[in-house]
N, C-alpha and C positions, 0 to 999 in steps of 0.2 A: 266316551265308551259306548258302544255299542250294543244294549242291551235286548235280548228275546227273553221269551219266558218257553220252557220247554220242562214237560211232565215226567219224570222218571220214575216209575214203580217198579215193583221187584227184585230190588238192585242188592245186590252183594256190595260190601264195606271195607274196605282195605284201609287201615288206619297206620300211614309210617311216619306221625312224625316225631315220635320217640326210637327210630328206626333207623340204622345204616343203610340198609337196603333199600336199591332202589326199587320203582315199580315194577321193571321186567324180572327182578330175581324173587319177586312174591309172588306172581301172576305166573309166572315162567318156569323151567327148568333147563337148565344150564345142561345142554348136548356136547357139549363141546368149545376148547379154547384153542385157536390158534395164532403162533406168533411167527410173523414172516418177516424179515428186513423193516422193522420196529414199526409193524404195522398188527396188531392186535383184534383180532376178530371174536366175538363172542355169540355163539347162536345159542337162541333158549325158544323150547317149546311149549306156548301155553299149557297148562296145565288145564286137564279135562272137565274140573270143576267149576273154570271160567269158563272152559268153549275150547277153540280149535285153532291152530295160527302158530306164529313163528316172530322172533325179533332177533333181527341181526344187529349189533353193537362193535361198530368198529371204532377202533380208536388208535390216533398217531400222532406226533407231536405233543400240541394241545387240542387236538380237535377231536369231539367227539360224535361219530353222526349211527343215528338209532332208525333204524329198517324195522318198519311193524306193517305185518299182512295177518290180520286173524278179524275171527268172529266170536265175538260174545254170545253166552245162551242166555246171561239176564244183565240189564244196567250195568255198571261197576261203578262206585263210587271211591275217588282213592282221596284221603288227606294226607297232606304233605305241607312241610315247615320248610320252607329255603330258607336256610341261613349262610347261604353266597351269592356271590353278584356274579353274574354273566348274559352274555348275549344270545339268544336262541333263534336261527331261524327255523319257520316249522312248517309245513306243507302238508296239507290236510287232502288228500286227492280225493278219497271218499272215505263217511263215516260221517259220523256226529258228535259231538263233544261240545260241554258245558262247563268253561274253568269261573269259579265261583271266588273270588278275593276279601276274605274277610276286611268289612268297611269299605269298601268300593260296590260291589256288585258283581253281576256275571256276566263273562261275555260268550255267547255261542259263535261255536267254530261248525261249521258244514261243509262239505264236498266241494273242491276247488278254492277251500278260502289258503293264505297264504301269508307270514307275519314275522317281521323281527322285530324281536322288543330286547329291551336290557330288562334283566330279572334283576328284582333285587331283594335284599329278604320280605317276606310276607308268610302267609300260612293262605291256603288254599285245598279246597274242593275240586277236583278234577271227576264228571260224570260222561263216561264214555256208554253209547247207543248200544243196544243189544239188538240182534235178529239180523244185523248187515255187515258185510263188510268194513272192516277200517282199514285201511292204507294210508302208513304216512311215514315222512320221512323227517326227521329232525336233525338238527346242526347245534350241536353246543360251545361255545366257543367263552376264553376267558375274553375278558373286560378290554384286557391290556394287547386282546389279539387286532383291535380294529386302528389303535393307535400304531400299531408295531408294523402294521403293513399301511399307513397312510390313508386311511377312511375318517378321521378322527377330523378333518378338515372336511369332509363332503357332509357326515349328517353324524348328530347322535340320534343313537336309535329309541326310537318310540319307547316310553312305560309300558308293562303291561295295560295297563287301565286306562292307556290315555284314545281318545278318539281317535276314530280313520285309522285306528291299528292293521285293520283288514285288509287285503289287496287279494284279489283275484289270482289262480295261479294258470298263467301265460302258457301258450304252446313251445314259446322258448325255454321257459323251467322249465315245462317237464318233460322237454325232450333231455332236457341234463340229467334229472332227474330220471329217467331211465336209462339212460350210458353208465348212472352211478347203478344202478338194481342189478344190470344185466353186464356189468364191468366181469371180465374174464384174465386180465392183465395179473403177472405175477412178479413178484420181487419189485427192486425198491423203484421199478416203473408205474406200480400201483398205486405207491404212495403218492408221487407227482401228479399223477393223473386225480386220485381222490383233492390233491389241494386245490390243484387247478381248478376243476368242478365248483370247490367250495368260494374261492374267489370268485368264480362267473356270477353264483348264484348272489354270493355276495353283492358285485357290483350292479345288478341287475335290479334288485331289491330297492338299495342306495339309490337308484337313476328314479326308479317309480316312486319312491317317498320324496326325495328331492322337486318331483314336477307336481307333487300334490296329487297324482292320480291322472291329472289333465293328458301328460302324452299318453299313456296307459290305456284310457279312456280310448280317445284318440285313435291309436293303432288298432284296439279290437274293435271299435264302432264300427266303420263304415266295411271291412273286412266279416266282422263278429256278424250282422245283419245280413249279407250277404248268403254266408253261410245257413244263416237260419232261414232266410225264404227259398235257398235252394232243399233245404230240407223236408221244406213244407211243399214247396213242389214236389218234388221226388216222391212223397207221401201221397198227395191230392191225385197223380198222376198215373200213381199205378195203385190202386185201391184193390187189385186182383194181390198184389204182395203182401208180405206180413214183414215188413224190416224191423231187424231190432233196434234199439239205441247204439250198440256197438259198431253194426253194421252201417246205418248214417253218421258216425263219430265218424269212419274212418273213408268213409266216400268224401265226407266237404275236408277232410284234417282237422276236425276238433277234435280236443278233448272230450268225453263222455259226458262229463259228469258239468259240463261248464254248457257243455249243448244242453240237457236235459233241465237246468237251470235258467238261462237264457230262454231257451224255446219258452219255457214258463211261464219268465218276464215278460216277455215282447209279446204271445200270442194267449195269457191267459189259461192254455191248458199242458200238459206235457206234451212229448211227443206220442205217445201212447196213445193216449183222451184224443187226442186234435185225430189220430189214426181214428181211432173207433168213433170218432163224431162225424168223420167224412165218408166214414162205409155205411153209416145210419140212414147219412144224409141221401147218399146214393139210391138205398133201396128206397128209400121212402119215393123217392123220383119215379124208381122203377115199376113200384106198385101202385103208383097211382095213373101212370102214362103207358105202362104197357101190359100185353098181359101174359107176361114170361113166368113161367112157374117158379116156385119158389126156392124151388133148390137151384135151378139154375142162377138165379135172384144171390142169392148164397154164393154160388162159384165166380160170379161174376164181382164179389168184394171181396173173395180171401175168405171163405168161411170155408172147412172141409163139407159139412155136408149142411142139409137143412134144418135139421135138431141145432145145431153150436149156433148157427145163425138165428133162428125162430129164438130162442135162450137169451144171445147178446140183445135181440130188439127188441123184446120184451122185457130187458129187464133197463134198458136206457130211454124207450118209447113207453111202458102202461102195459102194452095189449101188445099181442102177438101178428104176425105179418099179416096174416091170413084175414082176422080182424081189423086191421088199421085200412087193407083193402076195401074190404066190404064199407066201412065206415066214411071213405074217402069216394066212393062210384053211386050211395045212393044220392 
């Protein structure tokens, strides 16, 4: 298992597990039910005393797949008692989460992580982040659905608690993963389309547990690296811009949240910091080799004027431009 240690204060307690209810119908309010060609949709809107957001709850045959976009205003802590067995895939796109297993430990879930496990009874702590976004997307499926369609020979699927649970989530997911979000299809063409999805996701899952990670690895290394020193190029090279994350997510085709990660890993800072350490770096060049005024000094990295600039370099340098010059010519 994979264990971090993460601090949650001022959290609200949601306690179900002397409860039928599930999580989204305490947390939520139930807007509306729709049933179309035995395809079952449930939307519920956070309730204001959690925060803000939405969970869409579709479900068809045996498949249940739960659509959550909200923000928390403090922690949430939910207990919950499973007393059934099933499979869960889960896609954490962004947000934070801490499922806590009585007698095992905790494992933290963050932004791009990605995981089938078979569920089976346990009692659990579920602590979900307050002040960001969470988006995620969930697959519930019975036990008997992996056997029924012929997976039951490729893998059983991981414990909750058991190691290497984690896999990164691919630009193949979650390009599926948004064909499901932004799916417009109606009648029982919906439903095919929702299984098909769930089968991809399924087999794709199965392929990357089955290689240990290794093709996985693999595929995004030399691609995944690529992508991040063009981004750090792109940064280094126009120092007069201010790109967001979203903006270089979708220049190289990554993921956001798997860039902002990555870039992390690989270069030590985010993509933010590694911005703002090379506009530093720039002036500092400038004030000390030339003798361009300060504002210009400013315009010349992307600052509006010479206040935001003087501000940023002073509060990443000590001293202020004006001083770091002086200090640097006598």
């Amino acid at each position: 298992m994979v264990k971090k240690r993460r601090d949650f204060n001022k959290v609200k307690k949601v306690d179900l597990t002397l409860s039928n209810k599930s999580v989204y119908e305490e947390i939520g309010e139930l807007l509306g039910t729709k049933n179309v060609n035995q395809t079952k949709v449930d939307t519920f809107n956070i309730k204001n005393v959690y925060g803000k957001g939405s969970v869409n709850l579709i479900s068809f045959e045996d498949i249940t797949i739960a659509i959550c976009a909200f923000k928390l205003e403090q922690e949430l802590i939910v207990k919950q008692n499973f007393c059934e067995e099933f499979v869960e895939l889960c896609f954490l796109i962004e947000g934070e989460k801490v499922v806590s297993v009585r007698g095992f430990g905790s494992v933290f879930f963050e932004s791009g992580d990605a995981y089938m496990a078979r569920i089976r009874c346990f009692d659990c702590d579920c602590k979900i982040a307050a002040n960001r976004p969470c988006k995620e997307m969930s697959i519930r499926l019975p036990v008997s659905f992996l056997s029924k369609h012929g997976f039951e020979n490729d893998i059983m699927p991981k414990e909750f608690v058991d190691d290497n649970l984690i896999l990164p989530i691919t630009n193949e997911v979650l390009s599926i993963i948004e064909s499901i979000e932004q799916l417009n299809i109606s009648g029982s063409a919906r439903r095919i389309f929702l299984k098909a999805k769930v089968f991809e996701l399924l087999a794709i899952l199965v392929s990357n547990y089955k290689s240990g990670g290794a093709e996985l690895n693999a595929s995004m290394g030399s691609n995944l690296l690529k992508k991040l020193f063009t981004v750090k190029r792109i940064v280094d090279e126009n120092l007069k811009m201010n790109y967001s994350v979203n903006e270089l997510s979708r220049e190289v085709g990554l993921n956001k949240t798997i860039l902002d990660r990555e870039f992390l890993r690989v270069f030590g800072l985010t993509v933010h910091q590694h911005s703002i350490a090379q506009k530093i770096k720039r002036a500092k060049s400038l004030l000390c080799n030339t003798d361009l005024p300060i504002y210009e000094i400013a315009e010349e990295i992307g600052y509006k004027n010479a206040t935001h600039f003087s501000a940023a370099f002073k509060r990443e340098v000590g001293v202020a431009p004006k001083n770091y010059r002086a200090s640097t010519t006598q």
